[in-house]
Kinemage of the C-alpha trace (Angstrom):
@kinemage 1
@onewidth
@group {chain A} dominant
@subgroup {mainchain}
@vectorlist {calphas} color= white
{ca unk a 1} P -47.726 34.980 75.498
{ca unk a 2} L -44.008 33.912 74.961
{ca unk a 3} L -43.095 30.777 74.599
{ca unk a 4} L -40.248 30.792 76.911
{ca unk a 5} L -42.904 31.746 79.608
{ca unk a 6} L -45.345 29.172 78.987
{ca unk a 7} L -41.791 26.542 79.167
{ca unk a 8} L -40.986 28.102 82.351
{ca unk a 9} L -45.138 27.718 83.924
{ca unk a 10} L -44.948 24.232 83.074
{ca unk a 11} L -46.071 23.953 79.874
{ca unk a 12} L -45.545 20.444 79.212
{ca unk a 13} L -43.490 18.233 77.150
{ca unk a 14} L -45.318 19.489 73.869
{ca unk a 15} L -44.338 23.153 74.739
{ca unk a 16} L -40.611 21.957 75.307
{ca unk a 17} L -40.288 20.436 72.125
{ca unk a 18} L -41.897 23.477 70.630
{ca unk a 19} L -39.229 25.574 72.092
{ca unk a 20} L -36.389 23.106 71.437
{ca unk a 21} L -37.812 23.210 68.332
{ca unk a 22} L -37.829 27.116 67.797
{ca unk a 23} L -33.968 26.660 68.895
{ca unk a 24} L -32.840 24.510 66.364
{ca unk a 25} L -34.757 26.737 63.812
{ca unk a 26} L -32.467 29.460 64.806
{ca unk a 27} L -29.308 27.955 65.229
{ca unk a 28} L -29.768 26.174 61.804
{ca unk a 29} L -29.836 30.133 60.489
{ca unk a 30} L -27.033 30.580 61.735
{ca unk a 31} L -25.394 28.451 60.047
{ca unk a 32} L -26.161 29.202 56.582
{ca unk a 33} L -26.182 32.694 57.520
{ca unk a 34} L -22.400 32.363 58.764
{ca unk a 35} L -21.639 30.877 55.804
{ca unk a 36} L -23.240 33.381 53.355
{ca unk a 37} L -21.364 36.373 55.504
{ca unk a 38} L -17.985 33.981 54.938
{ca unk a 39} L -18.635 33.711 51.492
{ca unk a 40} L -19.373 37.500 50.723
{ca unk a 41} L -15.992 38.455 52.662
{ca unk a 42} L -14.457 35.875 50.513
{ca unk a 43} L -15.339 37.111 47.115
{ca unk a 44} L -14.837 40.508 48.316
{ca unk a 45} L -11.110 39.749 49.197
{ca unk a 46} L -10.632 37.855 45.870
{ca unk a 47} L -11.877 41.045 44.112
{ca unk a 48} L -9.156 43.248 46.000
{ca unk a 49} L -6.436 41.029 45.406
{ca unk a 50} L -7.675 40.967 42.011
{ca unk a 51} L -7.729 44.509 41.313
{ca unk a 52} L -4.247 44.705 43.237
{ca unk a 53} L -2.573 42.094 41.275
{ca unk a 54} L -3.632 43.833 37.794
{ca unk a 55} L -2.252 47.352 38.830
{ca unk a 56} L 0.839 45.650 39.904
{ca unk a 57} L 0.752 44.034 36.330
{ca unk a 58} L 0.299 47.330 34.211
{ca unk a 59} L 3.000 49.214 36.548
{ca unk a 60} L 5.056 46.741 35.552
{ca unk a 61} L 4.257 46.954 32.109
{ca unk a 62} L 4.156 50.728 31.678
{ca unk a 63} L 7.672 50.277 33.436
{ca unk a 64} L 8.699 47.695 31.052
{ca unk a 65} L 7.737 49.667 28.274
{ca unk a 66} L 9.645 53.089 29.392
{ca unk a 67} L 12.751 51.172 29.900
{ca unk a 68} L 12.691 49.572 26.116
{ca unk a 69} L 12.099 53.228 25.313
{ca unk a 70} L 15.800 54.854 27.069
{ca unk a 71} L 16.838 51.789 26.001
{ca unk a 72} L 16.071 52.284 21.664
{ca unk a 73} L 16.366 56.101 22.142
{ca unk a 74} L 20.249 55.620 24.033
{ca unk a 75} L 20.828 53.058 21.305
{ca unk a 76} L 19.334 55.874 18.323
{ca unk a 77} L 21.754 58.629 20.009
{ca unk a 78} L 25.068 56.387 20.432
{ca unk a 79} L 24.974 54.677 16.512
{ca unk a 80} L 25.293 57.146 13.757
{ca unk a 81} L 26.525 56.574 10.644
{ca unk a 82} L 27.987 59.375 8.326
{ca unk a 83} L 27.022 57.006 5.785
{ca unk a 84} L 23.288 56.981 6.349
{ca unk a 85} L 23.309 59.842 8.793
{ca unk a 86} L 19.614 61.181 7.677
{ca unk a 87} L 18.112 57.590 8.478
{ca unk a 88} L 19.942 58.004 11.504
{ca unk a 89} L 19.000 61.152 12.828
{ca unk a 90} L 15.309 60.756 11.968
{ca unk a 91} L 15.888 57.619 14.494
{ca unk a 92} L 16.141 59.724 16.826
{ca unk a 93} L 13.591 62.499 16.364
{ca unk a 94} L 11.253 59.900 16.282
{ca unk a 95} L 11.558 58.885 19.580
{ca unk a 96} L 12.023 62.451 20.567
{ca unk a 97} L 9.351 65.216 21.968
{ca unk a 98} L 9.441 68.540 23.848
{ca unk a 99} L 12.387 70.570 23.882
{ca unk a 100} L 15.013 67.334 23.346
{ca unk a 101} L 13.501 67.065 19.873
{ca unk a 102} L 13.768 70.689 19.054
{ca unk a 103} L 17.245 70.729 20.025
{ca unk a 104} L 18.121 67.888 18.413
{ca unk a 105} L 16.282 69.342 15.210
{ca unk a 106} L 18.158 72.175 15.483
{ca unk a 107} L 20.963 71.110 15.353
{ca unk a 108} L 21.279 68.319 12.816
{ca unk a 109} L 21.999 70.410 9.958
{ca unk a 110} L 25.260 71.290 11.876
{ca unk a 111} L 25.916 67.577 13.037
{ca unk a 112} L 24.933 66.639 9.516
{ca unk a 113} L 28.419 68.044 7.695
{ca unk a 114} L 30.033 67.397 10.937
{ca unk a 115} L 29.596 63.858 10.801
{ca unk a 116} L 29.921 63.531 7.120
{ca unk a 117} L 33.258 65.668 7.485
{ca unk a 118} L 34.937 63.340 10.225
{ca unk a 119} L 33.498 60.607 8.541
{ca unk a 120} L 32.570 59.639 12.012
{ca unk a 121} L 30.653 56.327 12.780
{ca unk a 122} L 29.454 55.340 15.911
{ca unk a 123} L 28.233 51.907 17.600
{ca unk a 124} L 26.505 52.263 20.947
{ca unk a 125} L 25.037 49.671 23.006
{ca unk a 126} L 23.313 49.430 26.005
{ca unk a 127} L 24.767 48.456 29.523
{ca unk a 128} L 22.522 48.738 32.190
{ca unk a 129} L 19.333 50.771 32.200
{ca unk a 130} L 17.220 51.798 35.396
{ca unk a 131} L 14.209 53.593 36.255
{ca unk a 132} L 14.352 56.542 38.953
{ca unk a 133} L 10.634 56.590 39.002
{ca unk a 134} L 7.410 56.433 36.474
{ca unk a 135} L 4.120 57.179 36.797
{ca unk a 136} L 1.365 56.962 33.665
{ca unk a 137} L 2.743 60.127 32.025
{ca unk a 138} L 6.234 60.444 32.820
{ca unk a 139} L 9.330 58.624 33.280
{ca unk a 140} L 12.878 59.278 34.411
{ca unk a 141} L 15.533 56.488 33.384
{ca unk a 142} L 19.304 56.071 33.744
{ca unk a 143} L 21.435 54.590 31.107
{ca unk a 144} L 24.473 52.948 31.183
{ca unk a 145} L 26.260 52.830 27.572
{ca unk a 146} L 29.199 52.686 25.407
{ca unk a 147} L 29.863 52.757 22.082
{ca unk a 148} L 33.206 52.249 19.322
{ca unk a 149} L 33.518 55.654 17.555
{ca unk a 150} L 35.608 55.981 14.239
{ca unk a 151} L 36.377 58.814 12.005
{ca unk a 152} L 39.521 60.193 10.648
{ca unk a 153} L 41.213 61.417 13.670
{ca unk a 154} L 40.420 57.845 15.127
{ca unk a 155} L 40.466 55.354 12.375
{ca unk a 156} L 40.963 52.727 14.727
{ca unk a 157} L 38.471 53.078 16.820
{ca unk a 158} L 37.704 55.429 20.232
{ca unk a 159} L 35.948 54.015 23.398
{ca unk a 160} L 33.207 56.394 24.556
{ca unk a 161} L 31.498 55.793 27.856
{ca unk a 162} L 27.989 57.644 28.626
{ca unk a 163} L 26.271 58.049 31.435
{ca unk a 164} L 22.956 59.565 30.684
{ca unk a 165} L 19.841 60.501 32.513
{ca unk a 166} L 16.555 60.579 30.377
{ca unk a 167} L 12.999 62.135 30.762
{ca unk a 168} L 10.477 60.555 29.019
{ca unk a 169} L 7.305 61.315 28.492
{ca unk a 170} L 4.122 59.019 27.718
{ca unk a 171} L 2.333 60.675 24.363
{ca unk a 172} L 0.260 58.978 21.672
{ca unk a 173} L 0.772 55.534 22.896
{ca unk a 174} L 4.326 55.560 23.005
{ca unk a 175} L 7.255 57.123 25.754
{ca unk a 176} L 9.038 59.491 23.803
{ca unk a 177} L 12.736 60.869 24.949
{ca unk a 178} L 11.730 64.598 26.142
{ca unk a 179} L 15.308 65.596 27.892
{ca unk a 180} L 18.899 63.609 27.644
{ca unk a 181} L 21.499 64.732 30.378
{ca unk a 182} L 25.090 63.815 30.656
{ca unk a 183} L 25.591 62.528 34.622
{ca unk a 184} L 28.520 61.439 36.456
């Protein structure tokens, strides 16, 4: 028979307390049961934010990282020296892939005498530097640079101005320079 019917018949103060008592079992469930729910939402939204903040962290890193990349590689391209033009160059094929690479390889044996002929030197640096977009294989970055160039048609010096536009590429643990464009 339930207990709530026996309360109702009459059952006497002994049956009350018995169903007072049932009561209080339950609502002192729900208590610990609330709290246990409360607890597993709360470690559950820890972990997300968790997980969020370190994917945030390694974008930003893998950002950071392709940035200081078009950064060295703009700085490799703008500062040769006819004096140590082979350390140079190799400078920048080895932050060079894909078809910028072969190009570049191509055609060093050309800028080689050229540079050695002119007696040209050149001092880039770095202005501003900004990413278009990345993702974990691939990055697209514009440069801002100039750089002093000398040789003997300019022994004083000649202001250059770039503007460049470069696809990297994430291979081997490092972003290498895959294409260099001339913008704006």
């Amino acid at each position: 028979m339930n207990i709530r019917l026996l309360a109702a018949r009459g059952g006497g103060p002994p049956l009350r307390l018995l169903v007072k008592g049932v009561r209080s079992a339950r609502r002192s469930r729900v208590l610990p049961m609330g709290l246990a729910v409360a607890a597993v939402l709360l470690v559950a939204l820890s972990g997300y934010l968790g997980v969020q903040k370190y994917q945030h962290h390694q974008l930003d890193q893998r950002e950071q990282q392709a940035l200081a990349a078009a950064r060295q590689s703009v700085l490799n391209f703008t500062s040769l020296d006819y004096r140590h033009y082979g350390r140079d160059s190799k400078n920048v094929l080895d932050g060079a892939t894909g078809d910028f690479k072969k190009q570049f390889a191509e055609q060093n044996k050309q800028l080689t005498k050229l540079v050695a002929a002119n007696k040209s030197v050149s001092q880039g640096q770095v202005l501003e530097a900004g990413i278009i977009r990345a993702d974990e294989k691939s990055a697209r970055v514009l440069v801002v640079g100039d750089s002093k160039v000398t040789n003997v048609a300019a022994p004083k010096g000649q202001a250059r101005n770039y503007r460049l536009q470069l696809d990297l590429v994430h291979e081997g643990g490092r972003w290498l320079t895959s294409n260099v464009e001339f913008v704006g």
